[in-house]
C-alpha positions in Angstrom: -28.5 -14.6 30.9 -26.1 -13.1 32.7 -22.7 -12.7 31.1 -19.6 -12.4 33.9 -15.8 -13.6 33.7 -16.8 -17.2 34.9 -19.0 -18.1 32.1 -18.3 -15.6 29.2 -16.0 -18.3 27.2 -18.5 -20.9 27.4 -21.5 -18.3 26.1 -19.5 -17.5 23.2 -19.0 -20.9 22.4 -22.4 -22.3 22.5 -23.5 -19.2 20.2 -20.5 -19.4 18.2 -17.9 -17.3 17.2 -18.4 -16.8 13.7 -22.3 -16.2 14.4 -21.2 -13.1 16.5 -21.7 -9.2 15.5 -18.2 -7.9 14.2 -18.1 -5.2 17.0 -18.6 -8.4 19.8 -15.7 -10.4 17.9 -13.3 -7.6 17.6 -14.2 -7.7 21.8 -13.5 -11.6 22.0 -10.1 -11.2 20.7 -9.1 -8.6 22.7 -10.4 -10.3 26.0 -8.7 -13.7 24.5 -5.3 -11.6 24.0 -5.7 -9.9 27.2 -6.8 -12.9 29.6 -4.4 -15.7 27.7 -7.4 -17.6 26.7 -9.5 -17.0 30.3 -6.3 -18.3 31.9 -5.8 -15.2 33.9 -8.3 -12.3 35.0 -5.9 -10.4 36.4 -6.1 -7.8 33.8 -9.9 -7.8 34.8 -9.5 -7.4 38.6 -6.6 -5.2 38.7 -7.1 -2.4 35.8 -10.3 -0.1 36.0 -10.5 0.8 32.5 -9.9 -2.7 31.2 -12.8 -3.8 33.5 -14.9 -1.2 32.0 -14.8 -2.2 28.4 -15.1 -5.9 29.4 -18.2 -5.0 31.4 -19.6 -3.6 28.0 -18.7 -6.3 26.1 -20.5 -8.7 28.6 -23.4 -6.3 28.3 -23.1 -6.3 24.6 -22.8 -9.9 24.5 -25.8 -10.4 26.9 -28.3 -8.5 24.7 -27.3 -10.4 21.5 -27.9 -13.3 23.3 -31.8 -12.1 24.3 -32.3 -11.5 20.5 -31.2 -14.9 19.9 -30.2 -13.6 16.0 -29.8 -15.9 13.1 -26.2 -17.3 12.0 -24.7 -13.5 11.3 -26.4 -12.0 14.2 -28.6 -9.4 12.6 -32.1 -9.8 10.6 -32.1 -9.2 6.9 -34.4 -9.0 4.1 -31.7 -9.2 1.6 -31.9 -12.0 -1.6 -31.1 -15.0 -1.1 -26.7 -15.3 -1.3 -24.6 -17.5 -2.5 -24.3 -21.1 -1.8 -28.4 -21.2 -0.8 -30.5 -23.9 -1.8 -32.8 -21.9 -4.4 -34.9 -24.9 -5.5 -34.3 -24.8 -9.5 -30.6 -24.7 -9.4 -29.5 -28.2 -11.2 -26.5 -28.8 -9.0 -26.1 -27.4 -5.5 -22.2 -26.9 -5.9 -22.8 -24.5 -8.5 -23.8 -21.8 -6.3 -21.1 -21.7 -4.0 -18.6 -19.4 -5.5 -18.1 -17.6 -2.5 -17.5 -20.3 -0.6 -14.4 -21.7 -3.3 -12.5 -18.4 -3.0 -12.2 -19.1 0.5 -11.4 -22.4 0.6 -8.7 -21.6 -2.6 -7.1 -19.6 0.5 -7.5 -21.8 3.3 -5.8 -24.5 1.0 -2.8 -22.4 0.0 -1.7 -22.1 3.2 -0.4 -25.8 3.7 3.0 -26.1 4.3 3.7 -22.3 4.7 5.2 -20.5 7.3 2.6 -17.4 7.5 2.7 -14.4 9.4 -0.1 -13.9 11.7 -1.7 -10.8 9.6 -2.1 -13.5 7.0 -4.2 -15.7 8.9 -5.9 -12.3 10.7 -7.0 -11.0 7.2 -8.3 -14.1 6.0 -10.4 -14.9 9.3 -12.0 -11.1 8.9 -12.6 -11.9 5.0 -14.5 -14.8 5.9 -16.3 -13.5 9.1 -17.3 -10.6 6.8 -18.9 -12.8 3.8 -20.6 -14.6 6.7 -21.6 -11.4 8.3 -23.1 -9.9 4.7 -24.8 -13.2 4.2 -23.0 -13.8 1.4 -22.6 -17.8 3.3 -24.7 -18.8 5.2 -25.7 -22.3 6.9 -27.4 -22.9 4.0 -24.8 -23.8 2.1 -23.9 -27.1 1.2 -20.4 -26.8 2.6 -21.4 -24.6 5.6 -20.0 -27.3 7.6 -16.7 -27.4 6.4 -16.7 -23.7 6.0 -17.3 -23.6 10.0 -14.2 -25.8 10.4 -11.8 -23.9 8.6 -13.1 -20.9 10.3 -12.5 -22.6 13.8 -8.6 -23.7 12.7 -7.8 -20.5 11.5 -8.9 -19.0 14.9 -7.0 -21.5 16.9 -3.6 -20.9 14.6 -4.0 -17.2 15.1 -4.9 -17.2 19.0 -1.8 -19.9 19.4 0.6 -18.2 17.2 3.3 -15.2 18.4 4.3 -13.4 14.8 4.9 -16.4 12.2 3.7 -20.4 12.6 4.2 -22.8 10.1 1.2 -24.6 9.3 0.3 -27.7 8.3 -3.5 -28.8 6.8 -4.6 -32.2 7.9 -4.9 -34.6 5.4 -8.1 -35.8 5.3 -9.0 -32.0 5.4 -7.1 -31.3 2.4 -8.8 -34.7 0.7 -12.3 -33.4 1.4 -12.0 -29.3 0.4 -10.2 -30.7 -3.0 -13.3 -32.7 -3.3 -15.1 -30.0 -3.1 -13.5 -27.7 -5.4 -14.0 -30.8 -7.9 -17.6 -30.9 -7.2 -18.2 -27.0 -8.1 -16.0 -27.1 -11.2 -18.1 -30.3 -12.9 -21.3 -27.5 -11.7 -21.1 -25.3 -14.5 -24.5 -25.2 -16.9 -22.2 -24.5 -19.7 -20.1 -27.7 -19.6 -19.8 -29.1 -23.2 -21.5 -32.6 -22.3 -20.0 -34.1 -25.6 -15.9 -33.2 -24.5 -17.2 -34.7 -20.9 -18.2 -37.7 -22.2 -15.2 -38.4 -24.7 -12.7 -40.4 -24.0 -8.8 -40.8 -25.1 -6.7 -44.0 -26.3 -3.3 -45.0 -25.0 -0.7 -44.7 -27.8 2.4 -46.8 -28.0 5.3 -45.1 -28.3 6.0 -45.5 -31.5 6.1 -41.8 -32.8 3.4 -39.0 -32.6 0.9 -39.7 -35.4 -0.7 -36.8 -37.3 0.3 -34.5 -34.8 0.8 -31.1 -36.9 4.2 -29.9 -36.5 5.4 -26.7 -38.1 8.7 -26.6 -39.9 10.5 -23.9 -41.8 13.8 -23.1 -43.0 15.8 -21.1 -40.1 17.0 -18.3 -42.8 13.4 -17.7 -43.3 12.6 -17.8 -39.6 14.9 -15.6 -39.0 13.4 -12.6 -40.9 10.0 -13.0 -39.9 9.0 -9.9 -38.6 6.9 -10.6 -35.0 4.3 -7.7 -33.6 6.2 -5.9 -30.6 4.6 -3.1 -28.7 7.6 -0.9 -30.0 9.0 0.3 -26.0 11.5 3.1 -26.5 14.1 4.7 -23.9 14.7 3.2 -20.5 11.7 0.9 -20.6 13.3 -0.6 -23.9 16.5 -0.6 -22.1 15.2 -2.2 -19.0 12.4 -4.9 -20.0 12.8 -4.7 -24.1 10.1 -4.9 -26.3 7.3 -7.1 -25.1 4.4 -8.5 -27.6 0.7 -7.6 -27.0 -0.7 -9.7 -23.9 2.6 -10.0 -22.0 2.7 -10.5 -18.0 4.8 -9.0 -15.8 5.7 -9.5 -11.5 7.3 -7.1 -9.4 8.3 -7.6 -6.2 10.5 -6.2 -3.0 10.5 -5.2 0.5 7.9 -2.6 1.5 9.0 1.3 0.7 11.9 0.2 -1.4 9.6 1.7 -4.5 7.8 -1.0 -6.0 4.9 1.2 -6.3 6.7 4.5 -7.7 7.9 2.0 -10.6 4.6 0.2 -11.2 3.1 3.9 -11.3 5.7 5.4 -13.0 5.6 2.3 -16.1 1.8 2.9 -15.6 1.9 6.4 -17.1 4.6 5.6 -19.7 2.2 2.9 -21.4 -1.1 5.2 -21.0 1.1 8.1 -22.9 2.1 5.4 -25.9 0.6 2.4 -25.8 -3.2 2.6 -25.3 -5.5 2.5 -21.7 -4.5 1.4 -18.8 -5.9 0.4 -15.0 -4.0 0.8 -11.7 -5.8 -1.2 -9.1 -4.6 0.2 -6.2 -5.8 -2.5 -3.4 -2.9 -1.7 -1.3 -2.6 2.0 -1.2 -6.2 2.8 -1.9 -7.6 5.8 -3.7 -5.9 7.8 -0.8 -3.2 11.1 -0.6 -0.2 8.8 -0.9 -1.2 7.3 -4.3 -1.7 11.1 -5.2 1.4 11.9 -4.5 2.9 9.2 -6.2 1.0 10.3 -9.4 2.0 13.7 -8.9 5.5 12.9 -8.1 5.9 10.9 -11.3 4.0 13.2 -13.1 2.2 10.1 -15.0 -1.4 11.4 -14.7 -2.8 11.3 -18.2 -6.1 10.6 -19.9 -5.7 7.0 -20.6 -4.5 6.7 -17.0 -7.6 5.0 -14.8 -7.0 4.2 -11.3 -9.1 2.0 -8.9 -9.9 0.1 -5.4 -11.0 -3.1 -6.2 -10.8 -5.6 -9.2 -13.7 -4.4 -12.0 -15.5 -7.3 -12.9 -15.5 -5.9 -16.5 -11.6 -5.3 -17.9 -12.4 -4.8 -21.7 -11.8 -0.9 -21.7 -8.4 -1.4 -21.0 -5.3 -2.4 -23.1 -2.9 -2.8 -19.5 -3.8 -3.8 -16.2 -1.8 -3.5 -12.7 -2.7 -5.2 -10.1 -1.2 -3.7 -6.2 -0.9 -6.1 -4.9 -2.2 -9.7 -5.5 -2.1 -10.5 -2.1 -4.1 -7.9 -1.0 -6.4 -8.8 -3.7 -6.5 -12.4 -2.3 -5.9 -14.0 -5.6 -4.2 -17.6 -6.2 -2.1 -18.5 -9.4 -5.1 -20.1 -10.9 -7.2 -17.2 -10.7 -4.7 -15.0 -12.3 -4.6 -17.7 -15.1 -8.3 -17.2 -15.3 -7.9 -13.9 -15.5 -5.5 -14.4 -18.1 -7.5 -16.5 -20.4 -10.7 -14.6 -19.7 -9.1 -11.3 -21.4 -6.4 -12.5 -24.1 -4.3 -10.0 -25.5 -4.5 -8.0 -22.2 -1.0 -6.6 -20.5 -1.0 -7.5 -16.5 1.7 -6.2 -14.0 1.3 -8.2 -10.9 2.7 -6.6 -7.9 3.8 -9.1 -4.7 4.4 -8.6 -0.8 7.7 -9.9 0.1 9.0 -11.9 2.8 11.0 -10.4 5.6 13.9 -12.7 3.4 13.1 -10.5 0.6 11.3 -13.2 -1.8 7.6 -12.6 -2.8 5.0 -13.9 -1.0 3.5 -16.9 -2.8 4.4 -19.8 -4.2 6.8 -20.5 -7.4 4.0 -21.1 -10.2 3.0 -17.5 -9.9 6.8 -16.5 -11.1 6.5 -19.2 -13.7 3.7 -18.3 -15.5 4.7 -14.9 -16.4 7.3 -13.3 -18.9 8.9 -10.8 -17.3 10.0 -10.8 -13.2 11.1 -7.5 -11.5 12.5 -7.3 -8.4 13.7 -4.3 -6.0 16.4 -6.0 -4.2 17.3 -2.2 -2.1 15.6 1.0 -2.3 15.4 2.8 -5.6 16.9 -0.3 -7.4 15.3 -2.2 -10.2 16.1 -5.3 -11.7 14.9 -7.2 -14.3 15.3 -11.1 -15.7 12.3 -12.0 -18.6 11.9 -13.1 -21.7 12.4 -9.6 -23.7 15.8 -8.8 -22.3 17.5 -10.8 -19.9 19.8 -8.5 -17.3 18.1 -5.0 -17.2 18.5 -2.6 -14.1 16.7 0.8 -13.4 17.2 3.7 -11.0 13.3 4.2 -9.7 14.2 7.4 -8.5 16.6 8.9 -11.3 14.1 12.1 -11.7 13.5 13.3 -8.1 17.4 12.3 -7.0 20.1 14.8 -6.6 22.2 15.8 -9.5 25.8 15.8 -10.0 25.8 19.4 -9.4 23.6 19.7 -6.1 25.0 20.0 -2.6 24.2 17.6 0.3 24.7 20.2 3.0 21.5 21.3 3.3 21.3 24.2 0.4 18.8 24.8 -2.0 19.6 22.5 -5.0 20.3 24.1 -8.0 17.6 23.7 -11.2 17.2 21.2 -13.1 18.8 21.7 -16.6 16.1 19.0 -17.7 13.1 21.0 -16.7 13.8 24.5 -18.0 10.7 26.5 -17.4 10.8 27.9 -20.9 10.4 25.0 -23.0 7.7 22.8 -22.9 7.0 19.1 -21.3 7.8 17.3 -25.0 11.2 19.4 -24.5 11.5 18.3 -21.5 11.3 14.5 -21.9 13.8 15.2 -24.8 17.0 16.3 -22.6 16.0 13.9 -19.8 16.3 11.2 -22.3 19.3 12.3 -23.3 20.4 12.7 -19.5 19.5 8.9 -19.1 21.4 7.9 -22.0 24.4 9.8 -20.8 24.5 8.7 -17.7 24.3 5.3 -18.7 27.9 6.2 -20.8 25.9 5.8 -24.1 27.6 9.0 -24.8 27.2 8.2 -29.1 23.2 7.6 -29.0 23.6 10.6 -26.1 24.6 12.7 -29.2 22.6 11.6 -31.8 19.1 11.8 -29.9 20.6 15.6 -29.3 21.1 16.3 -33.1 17.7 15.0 -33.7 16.3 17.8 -31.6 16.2 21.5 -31.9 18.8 23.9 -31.7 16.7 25.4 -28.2 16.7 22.4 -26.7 20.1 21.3 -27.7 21.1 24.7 -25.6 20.3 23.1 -22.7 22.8 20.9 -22.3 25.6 22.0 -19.6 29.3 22.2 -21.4 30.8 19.4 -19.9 27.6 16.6 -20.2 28.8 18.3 -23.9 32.4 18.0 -24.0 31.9 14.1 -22.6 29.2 13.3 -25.3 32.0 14.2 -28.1 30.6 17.7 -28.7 32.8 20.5 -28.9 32.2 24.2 -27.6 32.8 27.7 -29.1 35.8 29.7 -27.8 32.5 31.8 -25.7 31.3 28.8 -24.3 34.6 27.3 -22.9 34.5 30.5 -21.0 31.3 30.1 -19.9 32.0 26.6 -18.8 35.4 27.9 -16.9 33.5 30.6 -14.7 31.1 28.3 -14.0 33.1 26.1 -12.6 34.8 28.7 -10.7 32.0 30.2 -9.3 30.5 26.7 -8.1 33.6 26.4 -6.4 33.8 29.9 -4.5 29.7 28.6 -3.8 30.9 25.8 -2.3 33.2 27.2 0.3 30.6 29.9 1.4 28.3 27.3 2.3 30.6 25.6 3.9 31.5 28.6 6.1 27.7 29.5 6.7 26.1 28.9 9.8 23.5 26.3 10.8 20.3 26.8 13.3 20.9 23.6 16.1 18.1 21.9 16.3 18.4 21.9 20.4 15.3 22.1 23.1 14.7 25.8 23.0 14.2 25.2 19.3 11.7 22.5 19.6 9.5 25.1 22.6 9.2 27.5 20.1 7.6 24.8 18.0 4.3 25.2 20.0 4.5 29.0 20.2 4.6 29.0 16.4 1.6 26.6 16.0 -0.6 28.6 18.5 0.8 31.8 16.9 -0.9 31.1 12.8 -3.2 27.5 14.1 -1.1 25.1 12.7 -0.1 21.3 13.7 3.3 20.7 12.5 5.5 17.6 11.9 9.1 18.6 12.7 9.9 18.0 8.9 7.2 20.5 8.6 8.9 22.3 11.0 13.0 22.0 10.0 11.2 23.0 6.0 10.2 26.5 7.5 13.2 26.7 9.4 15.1 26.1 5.9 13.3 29.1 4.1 13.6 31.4 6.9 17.1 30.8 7.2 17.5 31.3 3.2 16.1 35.1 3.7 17.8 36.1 6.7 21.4 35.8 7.0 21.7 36.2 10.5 18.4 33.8 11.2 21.0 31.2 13.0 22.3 33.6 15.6 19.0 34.8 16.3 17.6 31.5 17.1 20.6 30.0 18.6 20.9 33.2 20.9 16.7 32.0 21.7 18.2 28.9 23.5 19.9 30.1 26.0 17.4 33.4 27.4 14.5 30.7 26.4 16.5 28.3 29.0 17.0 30.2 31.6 13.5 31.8 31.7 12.3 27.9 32.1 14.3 27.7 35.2 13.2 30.8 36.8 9.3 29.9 36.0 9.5 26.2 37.1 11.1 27.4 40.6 8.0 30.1 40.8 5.2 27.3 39.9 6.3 24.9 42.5 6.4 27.3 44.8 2.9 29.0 43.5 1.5 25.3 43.9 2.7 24.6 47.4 0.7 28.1 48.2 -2.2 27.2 45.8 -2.1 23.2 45.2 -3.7 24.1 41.8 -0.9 22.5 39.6 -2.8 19.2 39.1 -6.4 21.1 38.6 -4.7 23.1 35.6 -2.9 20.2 33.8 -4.1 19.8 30.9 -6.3 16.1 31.7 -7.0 14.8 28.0 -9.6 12.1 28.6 -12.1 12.1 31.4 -14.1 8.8 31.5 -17.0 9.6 33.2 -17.9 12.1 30.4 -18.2 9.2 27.8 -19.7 7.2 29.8 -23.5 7.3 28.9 -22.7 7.5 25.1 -23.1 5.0 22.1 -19.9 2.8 21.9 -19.1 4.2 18.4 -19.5 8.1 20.2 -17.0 6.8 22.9 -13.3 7.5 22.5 -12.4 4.6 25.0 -14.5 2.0 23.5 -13.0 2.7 20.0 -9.3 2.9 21.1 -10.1 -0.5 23.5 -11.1 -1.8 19.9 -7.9 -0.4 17.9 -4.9 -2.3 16.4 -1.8 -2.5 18.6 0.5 -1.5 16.0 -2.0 1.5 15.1 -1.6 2.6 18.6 2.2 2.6 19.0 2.6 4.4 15.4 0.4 7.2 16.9 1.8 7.7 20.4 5.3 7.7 18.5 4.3 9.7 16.3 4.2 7.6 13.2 1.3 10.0 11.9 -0.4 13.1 12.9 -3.8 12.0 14.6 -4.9 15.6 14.4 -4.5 16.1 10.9 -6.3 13.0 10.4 -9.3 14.4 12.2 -9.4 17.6 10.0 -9.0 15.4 6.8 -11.8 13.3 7.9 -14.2 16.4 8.2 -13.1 18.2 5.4 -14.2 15.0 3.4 -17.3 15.5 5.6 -18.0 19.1 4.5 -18.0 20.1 8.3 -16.0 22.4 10.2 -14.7 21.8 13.4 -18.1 22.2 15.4 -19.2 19.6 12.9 -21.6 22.4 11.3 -21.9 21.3 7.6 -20.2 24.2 5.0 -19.5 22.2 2.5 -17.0 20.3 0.9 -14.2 22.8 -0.5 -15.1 25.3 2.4 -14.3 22.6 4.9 -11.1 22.2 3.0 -10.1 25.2 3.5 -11.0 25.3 7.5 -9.4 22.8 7.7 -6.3 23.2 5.6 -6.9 19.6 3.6 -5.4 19.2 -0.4 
């Protein structure tokens, strides 16, 4: 059959969408995008490489067609999945687990305004599960299945960045049916509760209900089991029993993870094991950093990419995020009940209005709710202590006694490097606690520690806590304060490198120079020490500019008129792509193909330089093992070829 822009909508839908190869339907709905539907070709007629990749995906489409493949498109020999008919099950419905999750989703989106990555992740959940055969048309709700699949396409293809949608009623009726159906499934119902049946009372009091009564002096001194929380995490939450649930929420980078991570290691050092399920962040470089940055990395500390199956090793769970995780408020109650006396931290997505994503019961079914209204701020409103507020980044931000200007901070009397982590958590609790004016408990946590580490302190953090100093160290307080001052104005005075076009050029000569690929933050860094060990570094390079300018004059005048002798100007540009190389390769060997294939929003971060595609490439082979012939060296060689943590 031969595939062309006249019939190409109608051959993919007599085979289907859903029934397509995931390479043919990430093609369909960039052809949709591009042609409003098949509206308009003009894309097609008018724009050689967009006719090329639509030419393959014709192709493509037209041998799929020839094999005429089953409902996912490609043969297996795999068991039979979820949902099948296998003969000896009692009930049909009780296969069909797969099949619930999905329409949990679908269901939850009634009366929402969704954004269109919503929908867009749910439709490649589901195409995926049909893809892996883990639905098929076997199912006894294939049919319905099919349908939600064709009115998430239409709300996504319709919709520009948000749509509010609304589930038609007899839909709704039928999928709760369902639902109902698979829940009175299960092998293990107790037959004798089904059957029972329950009398109307009057209401003329309770009956035996038991009801427990006690004297409230007696009550009061009952002693309840607390995980015993100390420092800011008492301060902030309180003390929480065994089994309590938490939700954090905020806007994306405003820290929600560096608190969840940083709470994370605090309960694996006191309080028993504890899982991060890192669904948004993945086990990548960033949650590394994070871990590193907090410092939290600790036996008891597990981290993961998906929901275990199996929770019983651990005493605290975190979940990042439940909406990546795809889980509804019921199946967190499930997962509740299924592992009592468990700890959960649910992290949310947020609105662009800065609620979480979700509806209310999740917030109501747990005891305590964070939120991270602006960056670095936590606050708190639970069960445990109503009103608690945190700084997220109190560790890494600058001290009272560190400049702004672009100088070299000054240590931190926290972290001296003679005294050892314990110390250290010592002096930055009393730091916390005198910041937070609890200059009394300041004092007494000091007195309770050694005289070495009571050293530490700086005179005036001393002098404000209601210590007093020794005629020596009042001096010692008085020239230090002198000499930050007489700091101050030298730095003032000193010179700075301006970070002008001449600056930037030498950016590339640098990077051929030692084979580097630099971000400018990489850059200004290296500037920063090189400016620390040479005092006249700023003249130097400021001085650069101007010669550097006026040598780009002199050659630009000499290549155009070397090309008007030569003409070779445009044979020596450096062309990046040339089409006809690629042409005869496999679609996943072909650079156009892939990029023709790539999110939108992927390709606008990279050409603005949202990430460093290069650096990407030589992470990608080091966790390869290749060099950059793609010759195999092995793992940590590669890493250090290719300059890769």
């Amino acid at each position: 059959m031969r595939i062309t822009t006249k019939n190409y909508f109608k051959a993919v839908s007599e085979v289907g969408f859903g029934n397509l190869p995931e390479v043919l339907k990430k093609s369909h709905l960039v052809i949709e995008e591009k042609t409003d539907n098949g509206k308009d070709w003009g894309i097609y007629e008018d724009d050689a490489e967009v006719k090329r990749v639509f030419d393959l995906a014709f192709e493509k489409l037209e041998e799929f067609i020839d094999k005429k493949g089953d409902l996912s498109g490609v043969k297996s020999n795999t068991q039979t999945p979820s949902g099948a008919d296998l003969g000896n099950t009692k009930n049909k419905y009780s296969g069909i687990s797969n099949e619930i999750k999905f329409i949990h989703m679908y269901l939850n989106f009634h009366d929402k305004v969704l954004y269109k990555n919503t929908i867009g992740l749910f439709i490649d959940d589901l195409q995926k599960a049909i893809t892996e055969k883990k639905i098929t048309k076997k199912s006894p709700v294939a049919k319905e299945i099919m349908e939600m699949q064709e009115s998430a396409l239409q709300a996504f293809n319709s919709m520009r960045n948000a749509k509010h949608i609304m589930l038609r009623p007899e839909m709704i009726k039928k999928l709760k049916g369902i639902i109902e159906k698979y829940e009175n499934a299960y092998d293990d119902i107790d037959e004798n509760y089904a059957k029972e049946k329950k009398k109307k009372k009057d209401l003329n009091g309770l009956g035996n209900v038991p009801v427990n009564i006690m004297p409230s002096q007696e009550f009061a001194n009952l002693e309840f089991n607390t995980l015993g929380f100390t420092g800011k995490w008492l301060d902030f939450i309180g003390d929480p029993a065994p089994g309590f649930t938490a939700m954090v929420f905020g806007m994306p980078k405003m820290g929600k993870s560096y608190l969840c991570i940083d709470f994370a290691g605090y309960l694996a050092r006191n309080h028993g094991k504890v899982l991060y399920v890192a669904k948004e962040e993945k086990l990548d470089a960033t949650l590394q950093k994070k871990l590193k940055d907090k410092d939290v990395a600790h036996e008891n500390l597990f981290v993961s990419d998906a929901l275990p199956s199996d929770l019983s090793a651990y005493d605290f769970v975190f979940l990042d995020s439940v909406n990546k995780l795809g889980l509804t408020a019921k199946d967190l109650e499930k997962l509740k009940m299924q592992n009592k006396g468990k700890s959960f931290v649910f992290v949310f997505q947020a609105t662009k209005g800065g609620q979480f994503k979700g509806n209310n019961e999740f917030q109501h079914d747990v005891d305590v709710v964070i939120e991270i209204p602006q960056k670095g701020i936590a606050t708190q409103y639970g069960r445990f202590n109503q009103g608690g507020k945190m700084d997220i980044f109190e560790n890494e931000s600058v001290g009272e006694t560190e400049e702004l200007n672009g100088v070299k901070k000054t240590p931190d009397w926290t972290e001296p490097s003679h005294l050892n982590k314990s110390d250290h958590a010592v002096l930055k609790e009393i730091n916390r606690l005198y910041k937070a004016k609890k200059y009394k408990e300041a004092m007494s946590r000091a007195m309770d520690s050694d005289t070495i580490v009571r050293e530490e302190i700086p005179g005036d953090i001393w002098k404000k806590m209601g210590g007093q100093l020794t005629k020596t160290g009042e001096e010692k307080l008085k020239a230090m304060k002198q000499k930050s001052s007489t700091k101050t104005v030298e730095q003032i005075k000193k010179p700075t490198i301006v970070f002008n076009h001449g600056v930037r050029l030498l950016k590339g000569v640098i990077e051929r120079e030692w084979d580097l690929e630099l971000t400018d933050s990489d850059y200004i860094e290296i500037l920063d020490i090189a400016q620390e060990r040479s005092s006249n570094f700023p003249e130097i390079v400021n001085a650069i500019h101007d010669n550097l300018s006026k040598f780009l004059t002199i050659m630009r005048k000499a290549i155009e008129e070397w090309d008007k002798k030569t003409g070779k100007s445009v044979e020596k540009s450096r062309a990046k792509f040339y089409p006809e190389i690629y042409a005869k390769r496999k679609d996943d060997e072909n650079p156009g193909f892939v990029f023709s294939l790539t999110n939108t929003k992927v390709l606008t971060e990279a050409l603005q330089g949202g990430f460093d595609l290069v650096y990407l490439v030589r992470r990608e082979l080091a966790n390869r093992g290749l060099d950059s012939k793609g010759k195999w060296v092995g793992f940590d060689e590669a890493k250090k070829l290719h300059r890769v943590d």
